[in-house]
C-alpha positions, -999 to +999 in steps of 0.1 A: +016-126+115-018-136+097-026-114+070-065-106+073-085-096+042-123-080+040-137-091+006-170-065+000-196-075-027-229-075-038-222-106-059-230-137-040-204-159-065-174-136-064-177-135-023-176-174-023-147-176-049-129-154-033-132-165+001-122-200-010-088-189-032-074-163-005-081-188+024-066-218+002-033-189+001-035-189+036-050-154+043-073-148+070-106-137+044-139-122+057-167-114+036-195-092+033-227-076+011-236-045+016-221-015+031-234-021+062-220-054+068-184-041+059-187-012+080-198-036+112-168-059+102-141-030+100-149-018+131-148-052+150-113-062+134-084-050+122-077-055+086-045-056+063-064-057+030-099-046+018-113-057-018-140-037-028-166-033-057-168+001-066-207+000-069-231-015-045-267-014-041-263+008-007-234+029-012-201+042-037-170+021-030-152+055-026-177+069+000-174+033+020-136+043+016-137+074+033-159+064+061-134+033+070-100+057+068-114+075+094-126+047+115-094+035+128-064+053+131-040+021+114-065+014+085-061-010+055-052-012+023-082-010-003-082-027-038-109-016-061-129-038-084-151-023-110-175-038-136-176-002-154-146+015-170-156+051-148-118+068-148-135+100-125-138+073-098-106+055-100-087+083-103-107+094-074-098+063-056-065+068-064-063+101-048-076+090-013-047+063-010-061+029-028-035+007-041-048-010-072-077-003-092-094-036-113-119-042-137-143-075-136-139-105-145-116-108-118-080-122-125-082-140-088-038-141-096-037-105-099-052-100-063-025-126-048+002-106-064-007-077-052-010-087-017+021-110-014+038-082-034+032-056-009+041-078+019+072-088+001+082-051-007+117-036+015+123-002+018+155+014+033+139+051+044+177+073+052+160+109+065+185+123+091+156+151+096+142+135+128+103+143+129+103+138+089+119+104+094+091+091+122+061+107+104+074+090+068+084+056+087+049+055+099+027+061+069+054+029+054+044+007+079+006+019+080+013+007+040+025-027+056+057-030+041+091-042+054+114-005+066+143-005+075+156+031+091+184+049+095+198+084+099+231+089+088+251+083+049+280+056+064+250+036+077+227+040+047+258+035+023+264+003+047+232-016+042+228-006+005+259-027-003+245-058+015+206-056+006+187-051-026+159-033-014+129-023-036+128+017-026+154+039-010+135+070+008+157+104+008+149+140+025+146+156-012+165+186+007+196+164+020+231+180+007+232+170-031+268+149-021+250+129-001+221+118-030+253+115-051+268+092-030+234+069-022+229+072-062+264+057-068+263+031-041+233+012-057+245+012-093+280-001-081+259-023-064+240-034-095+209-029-073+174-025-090+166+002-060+146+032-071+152+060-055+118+082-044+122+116-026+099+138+001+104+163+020+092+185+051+064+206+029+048+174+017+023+152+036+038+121+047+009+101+031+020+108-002+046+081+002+023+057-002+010+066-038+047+072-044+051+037-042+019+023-049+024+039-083+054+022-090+046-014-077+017-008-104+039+003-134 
């Protein structure tokens, strides 16, 4: 599936260098100026990846954020670029669900990375808790990663031996043997799987920053 990307910037040289190195990568790249124009764009098609400039002669990065989450109900993922080292915004940015915050000049590899790397990432999500396991598995896809589901420990235990995935996703209250045994399976394994745990009193979305946080480290 093409992988479509809104590039949003009052800079008239960073839209055209962008728009030629993600297309030359393949992606699908549209740009635009001004709020406005990226507001218009989002609404007519459905994005996997927004870059943004935090500040633009019309409105906040973050503000454009929040009026675009609500827009549609699968939205994209947003990349912040700043010129100004303002740690109130990112870590505001942070909080409403952006994956990666950078700072101008642009290292034009660092975007690829983080694309391809979220397209790249597999997560096994074991949750026998039905309604936690749907609402998790579909804030992980909304993320666009690769999921892989299943709801019992001889199944879980199963595909752990044959695939090296990048994040195992347990119910946080699942009986401690079973975490034991998960634990065990992927250092026997010698599996670089990290283990990240939710559970029923959390918002599914916080999944997301979960792993966003560690794709970052």
């Amino acid at each position: 599936m093409e992988t479509k990307i809104l590039v949003v910037d009052d800079h008239p040289a960073i839209r055209s260098t962008m728009l030629d190195v993600l297309e030359s990568e393949g992606f699908c790249t549209f740009v635009a100026s001004n709020g406005i124009e990226a507001n218009n764009l989002y609404v007519e098609h459905e994005f996997d990846f927004v870059l943004m400039d935090m500040q633009m002669p019309d409105i906040k990065g973050v503000d454009l954020f929040r009026k675009m989450q609500v827009l549609r109900k699968k939205s994209a993922e947003f990349i912040f670029i700043s010129a100004f080292s303002a740690p109130e915004l990112e870590n505001e940015a942070r909080e409403l669900g952006c994956i990666a915050f950078l700072h101008k000049p642009i290292q034009v590899e660092e975007v690829i990375k983080i694309i391809r790397s979220r397209k790249r990432t597999s997560i096994l999500l074991f949750i026998e808790n039905n309604h936690l396991r749907d609402n998790v598995g579909n804030e992980i896809r909304r993320g666009k990663f690769g999921i892989e589901e299943c709801d019992n420990i001889d199944d879980a235990l199963i595909l752990l031996r044959q695939i090296n995935y990048n994040f195992v996703v347990l119910d946080q209250d699942s009986p401690g043997l079973e975490q034991e045994r998960v634990s065990n399976t992927i250092k026997v394994a010698n599996s670089q799987s990290r283990i990240l745990e939710i559970n029923e009193d959390q918002e599914p979305t916080i999944i997301l920053k979960m792993i966003a946080k560690h794709l970052t480290l």
